[in-house]
C-alpha positions in Angstrom: 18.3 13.4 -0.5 17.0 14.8 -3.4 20.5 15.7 -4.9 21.6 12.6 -4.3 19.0 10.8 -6.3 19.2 13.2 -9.1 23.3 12.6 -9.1 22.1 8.9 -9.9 20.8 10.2 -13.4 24.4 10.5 -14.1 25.1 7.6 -12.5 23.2 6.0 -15.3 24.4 7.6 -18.1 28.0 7.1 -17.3 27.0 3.2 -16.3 25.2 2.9 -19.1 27.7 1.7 -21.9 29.4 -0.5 -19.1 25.8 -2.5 -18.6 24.9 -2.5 -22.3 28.4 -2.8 -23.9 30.8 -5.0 -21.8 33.1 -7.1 -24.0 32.5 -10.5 -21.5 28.4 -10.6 -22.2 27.4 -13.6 -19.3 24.3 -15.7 -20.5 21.1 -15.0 -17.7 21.9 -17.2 -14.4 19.8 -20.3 -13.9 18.7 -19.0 -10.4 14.6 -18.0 -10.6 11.5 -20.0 -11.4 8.0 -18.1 -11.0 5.6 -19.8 -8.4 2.0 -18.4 -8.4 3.4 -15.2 -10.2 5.6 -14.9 -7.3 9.6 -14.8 -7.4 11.1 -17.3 -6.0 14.7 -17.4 -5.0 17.4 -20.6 -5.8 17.0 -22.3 -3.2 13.8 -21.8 -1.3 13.4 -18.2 -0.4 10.2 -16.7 -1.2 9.4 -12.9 -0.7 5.7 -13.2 -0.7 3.3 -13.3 2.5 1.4 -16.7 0.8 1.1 -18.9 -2.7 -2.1 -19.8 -4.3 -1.4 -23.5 -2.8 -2.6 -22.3 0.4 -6.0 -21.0 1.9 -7.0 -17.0 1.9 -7.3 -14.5 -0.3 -4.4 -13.4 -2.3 -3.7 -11.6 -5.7 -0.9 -10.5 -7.9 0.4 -7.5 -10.2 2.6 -9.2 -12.6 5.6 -7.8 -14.7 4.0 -7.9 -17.8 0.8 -6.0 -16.2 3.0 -3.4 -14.6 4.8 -2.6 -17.7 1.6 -2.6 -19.7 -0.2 -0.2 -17.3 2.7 2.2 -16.4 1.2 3.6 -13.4 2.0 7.4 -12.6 0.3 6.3 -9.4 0.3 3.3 -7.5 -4.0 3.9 -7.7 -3.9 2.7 -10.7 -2.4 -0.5 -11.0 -3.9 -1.7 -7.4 -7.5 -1.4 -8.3 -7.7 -3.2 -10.8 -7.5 -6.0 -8.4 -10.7 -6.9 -6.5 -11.2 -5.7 -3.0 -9.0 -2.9 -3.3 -9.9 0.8 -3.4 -6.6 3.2 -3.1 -8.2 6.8 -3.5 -6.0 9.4 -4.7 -6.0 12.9 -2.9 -3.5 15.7 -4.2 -0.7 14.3 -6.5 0.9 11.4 -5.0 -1.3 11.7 -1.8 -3.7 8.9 -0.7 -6.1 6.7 1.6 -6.4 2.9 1.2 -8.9 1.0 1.4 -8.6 -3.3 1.6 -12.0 -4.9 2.4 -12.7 -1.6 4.2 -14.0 1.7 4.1 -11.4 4.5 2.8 -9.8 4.7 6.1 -8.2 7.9 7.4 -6.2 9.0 10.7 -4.4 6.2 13.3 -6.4 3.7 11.5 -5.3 4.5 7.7 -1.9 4.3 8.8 -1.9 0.7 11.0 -4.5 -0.8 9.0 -2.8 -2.5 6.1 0.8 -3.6 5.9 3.5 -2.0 3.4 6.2 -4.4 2.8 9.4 -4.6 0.0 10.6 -8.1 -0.7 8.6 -9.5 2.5 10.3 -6.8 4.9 7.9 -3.7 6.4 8.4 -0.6 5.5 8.1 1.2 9.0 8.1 0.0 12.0 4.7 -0.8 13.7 4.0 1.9 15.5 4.9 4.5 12.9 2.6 4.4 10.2 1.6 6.9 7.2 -2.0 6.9 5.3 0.0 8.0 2.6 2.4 4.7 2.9 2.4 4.0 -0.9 4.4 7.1 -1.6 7.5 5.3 -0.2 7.4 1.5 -2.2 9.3 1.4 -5.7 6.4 0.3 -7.7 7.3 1.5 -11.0 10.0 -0.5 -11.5 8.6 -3.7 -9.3 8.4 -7.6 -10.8 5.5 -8.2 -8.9 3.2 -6.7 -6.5 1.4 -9.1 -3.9 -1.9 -8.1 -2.2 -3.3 -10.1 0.3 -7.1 -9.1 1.1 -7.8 -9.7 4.9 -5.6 -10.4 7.6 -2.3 -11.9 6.4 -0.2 -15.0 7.5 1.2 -15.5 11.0 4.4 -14.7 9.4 3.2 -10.7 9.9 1.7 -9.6 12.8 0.7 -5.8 13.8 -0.7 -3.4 10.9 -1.5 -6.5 8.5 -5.2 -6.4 9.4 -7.2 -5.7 6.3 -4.5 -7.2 4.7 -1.5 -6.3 3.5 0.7 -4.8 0.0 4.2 -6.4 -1.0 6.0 -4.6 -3.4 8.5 -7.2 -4.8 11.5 -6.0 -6.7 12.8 -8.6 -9.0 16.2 -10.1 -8.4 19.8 -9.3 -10.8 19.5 -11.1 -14.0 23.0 -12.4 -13.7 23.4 -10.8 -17.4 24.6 -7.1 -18.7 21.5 -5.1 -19.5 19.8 -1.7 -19.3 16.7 -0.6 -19.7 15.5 3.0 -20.8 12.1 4.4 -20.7 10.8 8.3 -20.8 7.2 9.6 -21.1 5.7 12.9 -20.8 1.9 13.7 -20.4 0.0 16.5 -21.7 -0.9 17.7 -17.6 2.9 18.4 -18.2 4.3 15.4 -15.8 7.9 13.9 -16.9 8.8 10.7 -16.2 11.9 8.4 -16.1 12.8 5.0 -15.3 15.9 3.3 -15.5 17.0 -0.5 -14.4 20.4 -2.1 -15.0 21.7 -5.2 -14.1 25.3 -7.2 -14.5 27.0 -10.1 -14.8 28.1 -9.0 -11.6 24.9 -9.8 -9.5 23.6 -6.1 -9.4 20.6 -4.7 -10.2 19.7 -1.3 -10.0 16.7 0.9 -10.6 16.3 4.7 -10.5 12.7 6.5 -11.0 11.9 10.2 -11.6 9.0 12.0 -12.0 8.6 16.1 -12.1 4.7 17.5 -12.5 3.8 21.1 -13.0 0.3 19.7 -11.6 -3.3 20.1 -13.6 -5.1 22.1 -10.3 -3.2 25.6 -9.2 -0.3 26.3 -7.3 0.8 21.9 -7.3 3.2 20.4 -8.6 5.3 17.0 -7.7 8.6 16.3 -8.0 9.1 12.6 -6.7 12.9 10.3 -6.9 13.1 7.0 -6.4 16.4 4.6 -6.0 16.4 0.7 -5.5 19.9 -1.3 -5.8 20.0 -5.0 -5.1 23.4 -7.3 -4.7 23.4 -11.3 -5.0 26.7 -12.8 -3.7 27.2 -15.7 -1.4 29.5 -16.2 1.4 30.6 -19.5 2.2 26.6 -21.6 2.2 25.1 -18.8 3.2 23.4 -17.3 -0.1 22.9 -13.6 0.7 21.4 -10.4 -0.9 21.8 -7.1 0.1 18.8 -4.3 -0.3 18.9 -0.6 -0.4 15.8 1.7 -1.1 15.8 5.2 -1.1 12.8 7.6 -1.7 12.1 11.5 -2.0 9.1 13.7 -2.6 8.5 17.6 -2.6 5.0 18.2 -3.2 2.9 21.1 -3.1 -0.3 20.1 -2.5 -4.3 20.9 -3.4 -7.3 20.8 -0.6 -10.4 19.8 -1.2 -12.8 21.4 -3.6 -15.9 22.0 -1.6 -19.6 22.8 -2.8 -22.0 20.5 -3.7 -20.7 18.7 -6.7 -18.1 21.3 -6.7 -16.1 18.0 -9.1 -18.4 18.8 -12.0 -17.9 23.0 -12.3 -15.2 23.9 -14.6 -14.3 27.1 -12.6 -13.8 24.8 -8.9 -12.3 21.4 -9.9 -9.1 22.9 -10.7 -9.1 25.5 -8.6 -6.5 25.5 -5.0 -8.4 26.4 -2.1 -4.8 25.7 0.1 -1.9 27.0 -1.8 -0.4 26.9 1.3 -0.1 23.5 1.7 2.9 21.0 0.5 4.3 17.9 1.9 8.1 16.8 1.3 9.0 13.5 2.7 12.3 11.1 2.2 12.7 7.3 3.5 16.3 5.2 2.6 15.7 1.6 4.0 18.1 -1.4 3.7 18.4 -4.9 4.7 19.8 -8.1 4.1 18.4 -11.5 3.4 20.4 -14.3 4.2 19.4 -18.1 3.4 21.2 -21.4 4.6 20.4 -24.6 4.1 21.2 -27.3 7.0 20.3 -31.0 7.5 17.5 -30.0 9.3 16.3 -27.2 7.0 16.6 -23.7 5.9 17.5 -21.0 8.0 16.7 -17.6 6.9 17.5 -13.9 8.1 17.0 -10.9 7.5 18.5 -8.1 9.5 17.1 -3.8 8.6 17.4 -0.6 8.8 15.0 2.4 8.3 15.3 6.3 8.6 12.2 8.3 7.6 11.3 12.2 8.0 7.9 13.9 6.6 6.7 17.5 7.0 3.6 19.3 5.5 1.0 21.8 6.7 -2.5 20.4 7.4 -4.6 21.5 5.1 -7.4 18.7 6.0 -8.0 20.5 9.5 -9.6 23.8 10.1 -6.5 25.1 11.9 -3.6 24.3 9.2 -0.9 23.5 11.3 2.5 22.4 10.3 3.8 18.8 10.9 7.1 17.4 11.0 7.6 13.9 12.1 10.3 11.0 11.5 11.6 7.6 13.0 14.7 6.0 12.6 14.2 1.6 13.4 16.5 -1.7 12.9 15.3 -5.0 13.7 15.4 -9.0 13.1 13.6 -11.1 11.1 14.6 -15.0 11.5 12.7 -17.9 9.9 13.4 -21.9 9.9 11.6 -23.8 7.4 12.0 -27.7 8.8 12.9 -30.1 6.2 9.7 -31.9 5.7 10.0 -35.9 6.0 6.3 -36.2 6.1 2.7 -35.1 5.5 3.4 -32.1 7.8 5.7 -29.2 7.1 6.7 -27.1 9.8 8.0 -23.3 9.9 8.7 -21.1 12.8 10.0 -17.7 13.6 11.3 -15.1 15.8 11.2 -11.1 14.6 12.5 -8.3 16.8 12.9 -4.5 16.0 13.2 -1.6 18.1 12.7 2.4 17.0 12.7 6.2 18.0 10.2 8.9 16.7 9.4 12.5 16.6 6.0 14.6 15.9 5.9 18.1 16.5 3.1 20.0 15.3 2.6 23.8 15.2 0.1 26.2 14.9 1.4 29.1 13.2 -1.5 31.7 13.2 -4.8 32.1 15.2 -8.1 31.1 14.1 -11.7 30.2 15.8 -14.9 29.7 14.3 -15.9 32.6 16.0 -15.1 35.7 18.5 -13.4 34.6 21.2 -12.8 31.0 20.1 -10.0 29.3 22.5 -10.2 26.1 21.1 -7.5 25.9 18.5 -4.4 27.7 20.0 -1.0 29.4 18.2 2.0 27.6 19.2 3.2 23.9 19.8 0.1 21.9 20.1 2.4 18.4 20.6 5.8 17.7 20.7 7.2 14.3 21.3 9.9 11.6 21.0 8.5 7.6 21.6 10.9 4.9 21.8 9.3 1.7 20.6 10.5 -2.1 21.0 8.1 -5.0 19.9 9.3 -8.7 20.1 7.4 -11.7 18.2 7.2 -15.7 18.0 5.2 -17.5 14.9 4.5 -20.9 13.6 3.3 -22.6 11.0 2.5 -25.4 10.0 0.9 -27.4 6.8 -0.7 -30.8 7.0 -1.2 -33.1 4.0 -4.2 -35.3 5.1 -4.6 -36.8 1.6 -2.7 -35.9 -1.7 -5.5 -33.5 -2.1 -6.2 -31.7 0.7 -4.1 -29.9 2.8 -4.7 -27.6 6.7 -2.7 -24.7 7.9 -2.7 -23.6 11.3 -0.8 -20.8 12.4 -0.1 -18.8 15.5 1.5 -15.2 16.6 2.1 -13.5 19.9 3.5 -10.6 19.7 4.3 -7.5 22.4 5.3 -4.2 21.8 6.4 -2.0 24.1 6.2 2.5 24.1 8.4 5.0 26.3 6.7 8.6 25.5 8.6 11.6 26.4 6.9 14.8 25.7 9.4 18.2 25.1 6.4 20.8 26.6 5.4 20.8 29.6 1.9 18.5 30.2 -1.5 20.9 29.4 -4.7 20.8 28.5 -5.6 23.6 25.8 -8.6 24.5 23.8 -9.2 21.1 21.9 -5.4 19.6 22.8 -4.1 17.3 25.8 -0.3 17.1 26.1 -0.1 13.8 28.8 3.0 13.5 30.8 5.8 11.2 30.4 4.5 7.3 30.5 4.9 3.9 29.2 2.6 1.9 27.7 2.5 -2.1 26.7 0.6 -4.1 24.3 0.1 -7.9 23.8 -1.1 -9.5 20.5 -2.1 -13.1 19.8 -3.3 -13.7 16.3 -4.2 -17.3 15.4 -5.1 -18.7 11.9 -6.6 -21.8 10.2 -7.5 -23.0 7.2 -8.2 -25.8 4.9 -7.9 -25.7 0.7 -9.1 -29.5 -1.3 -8.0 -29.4 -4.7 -10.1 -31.2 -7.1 -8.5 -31.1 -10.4 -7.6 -28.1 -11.9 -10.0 -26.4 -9.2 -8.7 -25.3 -5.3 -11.8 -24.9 -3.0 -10.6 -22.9 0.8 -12.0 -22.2 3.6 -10.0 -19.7 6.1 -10.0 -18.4 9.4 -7.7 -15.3 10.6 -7.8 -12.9 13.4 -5.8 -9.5 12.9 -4.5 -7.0 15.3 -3.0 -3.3 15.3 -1.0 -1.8 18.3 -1.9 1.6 18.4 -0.1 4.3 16.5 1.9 6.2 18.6 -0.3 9.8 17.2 -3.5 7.9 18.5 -1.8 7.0 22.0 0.1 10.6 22.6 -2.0 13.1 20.3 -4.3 13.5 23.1 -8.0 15.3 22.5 -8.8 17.7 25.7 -11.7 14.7 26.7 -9.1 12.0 26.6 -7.2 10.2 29.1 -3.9 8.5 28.4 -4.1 4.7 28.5 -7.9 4.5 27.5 -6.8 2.8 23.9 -6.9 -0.6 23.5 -5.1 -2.8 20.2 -8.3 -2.8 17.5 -8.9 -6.4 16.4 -10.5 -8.3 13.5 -11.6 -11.3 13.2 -12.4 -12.9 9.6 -13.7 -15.9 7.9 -13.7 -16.4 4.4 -14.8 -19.3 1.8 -13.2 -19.4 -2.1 -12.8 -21.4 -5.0 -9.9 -20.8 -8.1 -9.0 -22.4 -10.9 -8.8 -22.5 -14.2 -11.4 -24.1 -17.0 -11.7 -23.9 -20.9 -8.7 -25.7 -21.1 -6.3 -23.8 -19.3 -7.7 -20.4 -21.1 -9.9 -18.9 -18.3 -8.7 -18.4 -14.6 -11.3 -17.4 -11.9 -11.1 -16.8 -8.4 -14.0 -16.2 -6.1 -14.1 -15.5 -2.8 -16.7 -14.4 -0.1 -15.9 -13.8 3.2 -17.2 -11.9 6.6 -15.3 -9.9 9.3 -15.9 -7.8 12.7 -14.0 -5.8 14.0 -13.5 -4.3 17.9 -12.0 -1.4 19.4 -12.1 0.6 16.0 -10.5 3.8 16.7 -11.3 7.3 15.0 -11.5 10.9 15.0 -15.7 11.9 14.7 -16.9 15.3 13.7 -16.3 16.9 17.0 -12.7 16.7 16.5 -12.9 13.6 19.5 -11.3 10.4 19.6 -13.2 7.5 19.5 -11.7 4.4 20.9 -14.5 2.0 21.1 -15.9 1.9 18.0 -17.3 -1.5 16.1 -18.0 -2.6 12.6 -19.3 -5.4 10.2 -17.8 -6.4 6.9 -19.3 -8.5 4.5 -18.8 -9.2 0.7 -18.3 -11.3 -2.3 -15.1 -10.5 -4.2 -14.4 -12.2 -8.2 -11.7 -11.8 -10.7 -11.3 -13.9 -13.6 -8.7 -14.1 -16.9 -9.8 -15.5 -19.9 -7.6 -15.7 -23.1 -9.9 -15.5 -25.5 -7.7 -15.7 -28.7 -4.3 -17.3 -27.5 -1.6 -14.4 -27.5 -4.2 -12.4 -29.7 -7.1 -11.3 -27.3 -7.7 -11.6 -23.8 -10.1 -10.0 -21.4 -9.1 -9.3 -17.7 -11.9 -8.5 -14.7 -12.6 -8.0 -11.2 -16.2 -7.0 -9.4 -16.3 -6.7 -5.4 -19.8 -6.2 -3.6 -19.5 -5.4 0.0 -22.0 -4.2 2.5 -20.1 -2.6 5.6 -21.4 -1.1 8.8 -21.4 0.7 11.7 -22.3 -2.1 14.5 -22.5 0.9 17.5 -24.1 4.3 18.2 -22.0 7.9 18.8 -24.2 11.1 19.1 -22.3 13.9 17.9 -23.3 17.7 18.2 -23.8 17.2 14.2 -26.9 15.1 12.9 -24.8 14.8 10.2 -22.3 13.2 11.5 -24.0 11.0 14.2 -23.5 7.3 14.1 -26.7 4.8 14.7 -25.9 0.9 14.7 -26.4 -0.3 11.3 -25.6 2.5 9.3 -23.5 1.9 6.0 -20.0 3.3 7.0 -18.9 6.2 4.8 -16.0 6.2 2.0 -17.0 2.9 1.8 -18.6 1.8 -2.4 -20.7 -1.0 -2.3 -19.7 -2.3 -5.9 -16.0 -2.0 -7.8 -14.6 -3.0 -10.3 -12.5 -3.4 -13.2 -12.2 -4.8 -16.7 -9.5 -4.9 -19.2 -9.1 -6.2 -22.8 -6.2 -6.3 -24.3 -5.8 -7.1 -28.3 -2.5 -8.0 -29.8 -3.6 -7.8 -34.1 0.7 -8.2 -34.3 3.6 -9.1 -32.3 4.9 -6.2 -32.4 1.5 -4.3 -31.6 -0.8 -4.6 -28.0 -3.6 -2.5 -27.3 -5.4 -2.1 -23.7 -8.7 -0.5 -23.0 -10.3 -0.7 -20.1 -12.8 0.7 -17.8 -13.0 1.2 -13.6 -15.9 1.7 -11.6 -16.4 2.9 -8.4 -20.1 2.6 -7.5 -22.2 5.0 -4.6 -21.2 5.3 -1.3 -22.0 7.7 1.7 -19.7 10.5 2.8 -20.8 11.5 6.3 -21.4 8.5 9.0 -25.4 9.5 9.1 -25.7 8.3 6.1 -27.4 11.5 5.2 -25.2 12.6 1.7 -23.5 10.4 -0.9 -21.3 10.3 -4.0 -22.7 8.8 -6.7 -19.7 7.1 -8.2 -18.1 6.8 -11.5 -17.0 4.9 -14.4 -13.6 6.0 -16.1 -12.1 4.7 -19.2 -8.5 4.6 -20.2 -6.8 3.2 -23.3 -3.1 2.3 -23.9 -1.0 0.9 -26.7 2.3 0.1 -27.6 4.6 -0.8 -30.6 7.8 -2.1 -30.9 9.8 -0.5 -33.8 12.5 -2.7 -33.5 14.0 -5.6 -31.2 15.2 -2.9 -28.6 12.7 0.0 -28.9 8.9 0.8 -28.5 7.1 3.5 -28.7 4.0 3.8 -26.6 0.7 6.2 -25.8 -1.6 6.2 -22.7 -4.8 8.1 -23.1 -6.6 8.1 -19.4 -10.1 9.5 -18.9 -11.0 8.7 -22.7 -14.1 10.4 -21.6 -13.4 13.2 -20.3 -15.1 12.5 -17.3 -15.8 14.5 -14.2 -15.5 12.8 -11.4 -14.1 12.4 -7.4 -11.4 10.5 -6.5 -12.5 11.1 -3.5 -15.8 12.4 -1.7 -16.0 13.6 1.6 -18.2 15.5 3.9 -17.0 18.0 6.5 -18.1 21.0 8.0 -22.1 20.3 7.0 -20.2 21.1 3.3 -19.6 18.0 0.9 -15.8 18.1 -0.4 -14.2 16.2 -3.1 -10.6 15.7 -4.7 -11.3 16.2 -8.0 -10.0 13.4 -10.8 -7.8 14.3 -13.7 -9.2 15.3 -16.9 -8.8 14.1 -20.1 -5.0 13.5 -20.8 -2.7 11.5 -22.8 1.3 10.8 -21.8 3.7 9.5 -24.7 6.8 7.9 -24.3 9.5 5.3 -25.3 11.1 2.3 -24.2 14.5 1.4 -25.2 16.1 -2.0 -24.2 20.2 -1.6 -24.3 22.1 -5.3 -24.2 
């Protein structure tokens, strides 16, 4: 995988006088308006999960904002929208966190939904806390993030809410565009996106890091190549993403405030550790329009593989897991001839996974300790098959105000086949061969009155996660197969948007409360917990106010939340013992974010801004915190000529030490540390 990416530098280079230079240049097709900051396809496809005409929470990462912010990691970009906290870890490693604590195991990988022009990433069933690693963000036109559960259009995994990564389409017009950086923590970085007449667009990524702690370093590929064509009515376009990382990767530093001393925060306590991963997914949308309506499908493919050694666990075993899925998406928007619009649809997928994972050496936390060991701890295959129905449906009681009602039963379906023979070891339970079933219904309602340039909503949704197939199979020696039952949330929300000052300030504010059953997690005794509870609550605002026209602007976001353990689990650690009402850990009361951006020229814009990520408790007892942080970055860029720009980012303007995450293990706080002060230069260059 990785050669094959790297050949696509050349691929570039040689293509790049035939996208820049062809004699026959084709003016840009007529084929895109922008809804809501959303792409939306000639005739009536849209990519997105839901537009600001309807009721929930919902926010976009436009062009313009990608482009100005340049993310190195996905992190960045993503909080500075409210709600969202996506913690970095070692290089490209991270949690996420969407009206929710930073969530980690089973429940960091089927919490939130990944998607790429409205299609998941992986199946259901198949997750990865570090999901964000796979996406083509650098090179997106829009990135859609939908804070609590998401339509009924998506079903398992889009709990908290959901991330769509939305690729723009093929300008219809020859074009390349260049642009190189490199950062003084000695990280490269290359994109590349071409289009043609032709209907092509493609984009290649590349980024190689020695790494700023010792013994890391990333080197990460990235490939995305869209097709428009039609055949016959049908208007089709065909998808291919490809990604590739080889990371070696930094533990924790550990000590109290072990962040703050020069001689720790960039130290390695894991050389050993590393994670290389590759994903290639395709599909293909196509749209038809019939008397009756529009007919839309989208059949996929997905292959994924991941190995890296444990370095979060005491043991350090190796890991090596994959799944290979295909499925179905089919959606028929009725042809309205009324105050009600109707869609309905029908998705289907099936997929086959692997997780093996080794200990290679003993260890015990004292003489004689049989809990942890050498050898094969698990090593599985699952074959999974889920099958869904949805509807929707929108009715226009008056010109200004319109309901939504949804619904989504889904069932999914597991055959686990283990290749070791059933034990119980130390802390592991292999169980023998079994199936399993699960049945979701997920309803939604809402309401949105507009009164003029102002939308008040009011929303209902209830979200709901199968199991991941390491929280059904990756047994704990106290577990028995079949105890784990699909982890629900239910969540009501009220908002108001619009804009005032004449069109020159947007706001959006939202509050909103949600509970949530059958939580499932891994406490401090290395035990599964599949019965857990807990309470979200908060108040979530982002506004954009154009101060100057074109000259100034300033851009913000604050979230409060208060989030809580709503049940009790004695551990054999006070530390880590859970009593109804505590606050749950990794979890910041207060974010946000704020951006102004000053354009003296046209040919000059200048961003600084500041993020803040207040207090929040690292164990479950509530018993040690992390005080939180404020970091400031600035950015600039000038255009030289029509076609070129040069550009510098300067992040951490500061200098500040800080955590992007904080953690508590052991009885010992732990913390990734957060880069230093660096800056990254680099060009742009706009050929045809």
């Amino acid at each position: 995988m990785r050669h094959s990416l790297l050949l696509g530098v050349a691929c570039f280079c040689a293509a790049g006088t035939s996208f820049a230079q062809q004699s026959e240049e084709a003016e840009p097709a007529d084929q895109t308006v922008i809804v809501a900051d959303l792409i939306v396809y000639d005739p009536i496809q849209v990519y997105g999960d839901r537009t600001e005409a309807e009721p929930g929470s919902v926010s976009y990462v436009t062009a313009d904002e990608i482009d100005a912010v340049m993310a190195d990691h996905p992190a960045e970009i993503l909080n500075t929208l409210p709600g969202v906290n996506v913690s970095i870890n070692s290089g490209q490693e991270h949690l996420i966190a969407i009206r929710s604590p930073v969530l980690s195991g089973g429940a960091g990988q089927g919490s939130f939904l990944i998607l790429e022009n409205g299609v998941p990433t992986r199946a259901a069933a198949f997750g990865n806390v570090n999901s964000l690693i796979e996406p083509h963000h650098e090179t997106a036109g829009t990135i859609e993030v939908v804070r609590g559960p998401g339509s009924a259009r998506y079903g398992s995994n889009a709990e908290h809410g959901l991330i769509n990564v939305i690729q723009a389409p093929p300008s219809g017009f020859n074009s390349l565009d260049l642009t190189a950086s490199y950062s003084t923590l000695n990280r490269y970085r290359t994109d590349m996106v071409g289009n043609t007449a032709g209907g092509l667009r493609a984009a290649l990524s590349l980024m190689d890091e020695v790494g700023w702690r010792d013994n890391t370093g990333t080197e990460q590929q990235k490939l995305t190549l869209i097709q428009d064509f039609d055949i016959g009515a049908w208007n089709m376009q065909g998808f291919l993403s490809a990604s590739n990382l080889n990371q070696e990767s930094a533990g924790y530093a550990e000590g109290r405030d072990a962040y703050k001393d020069g001689d720790i925060y960039k130290a390695n306590p894991n050389p050993e550790a590393f994670r290389d991963a590759w994903a290639v997914r395709g599909h293909l949308r196509m749209e038809r329009e019939f008397e009756d309506g529009t007919l839309t499908l989208i059949p996929y493919a997905r292959t994924q593989w991941m190995e890296f050694r444990q370095h979060f666990l005491p043991y350090k075993g190796y890991e090596e897991n994959g799944h290979d899925s295909a499925g179905l998406m089919a959606q028929f928007d009725v042809a309205s001839h009324g105050p009600v619009e109707v869609s309905f649809g029908l998705d289907g997928e099936v997929a086959t996974g692997f997780l093996i994972e080794t200990q290679p050496e003993p260890f015990g936390f004292f003489p004689g300790d049989t809990r942890f060991p050498v050898g094969k701890h698990y090593d599985y295959d699952v074959d999974t098959r889920s099958l869904a129905l949805w509807g929707e449906a929108t009715w226009h009681v008056t010109e200004d105000l319109r309901v939504l009602a949804g619904l989504r039963a889904e069932t999914h379906h597991f055959d686990y086949t283990t290749n070791i023979a059933p034990y119980t070891g130390g802390r592991f339970k292999v169980p023998e061969d079994r199936t399993d079933a699960f049945d979701l219904v997920t309803p939604k309602l809402g309401a949105i009155w507009t009164v003029g340039d102002v939308d008040l909503y009011a929303n209902y949704a209830r979200g709901e996660r199968v199991p991941q197939v390491s929280d059904l199979y990756r047994l704990q020696n106290l577990q028995e197969a079949g105890e784990i039952e699909p982890e629900s949330l239910d969540s009501i929300e009220i908002g108001v948007r619009g804009y005032t000052l004449d069109g020159l300030l947007y706001y959006d504010v939202a509050a909103y409360h949600m509970e949530k059953d059958n939580f499932f997690f891994r406490d401090s005794d290395g035990l599964n917990v599949t019965d857990g509870s807990t309470n979200h609550t908060g108040i979530e605002g982002a506004f954009s106010w154009q101060i100057v026209p074109d000259m100034l602007s300033l851009d913000g976001q604050v979230s409060w939340s208060d989030q809580t353990y709503t049940f009790e689990r004695v551990t054999g650690s006070a530390d880590e013992t859970i009593l109804d009402g505590n606050e749950i850990d990794s979890a910041p009361e207060w974010l946000g974010d704020l951006a102004v951006v000053w354009s003296p020229a046209e040919t000059l814009h200048v961003r600084l801004s500041g993020e803040y990520v207040g207090e929040y408790y690292t164990n479950p007892a509530n018993t040690d915190a992390y005080p939180g942080h404020t970091i400031f970055n600035a950015r600039a860029d000038y255009a030289l000529t029509d076609s070129l720009d040069l550009f510098v980012i300067v992040r951490n303007l500061a200098d500040e030490r800080y955590a992007d995450r904080a953690d508590f293990a052991f009885g010992n706080p732990r913390y990734f540390p957060g880069e230093p002060l660096n800056a990254t230069v680099g060009v742009k260059a706009r050929l045809g």
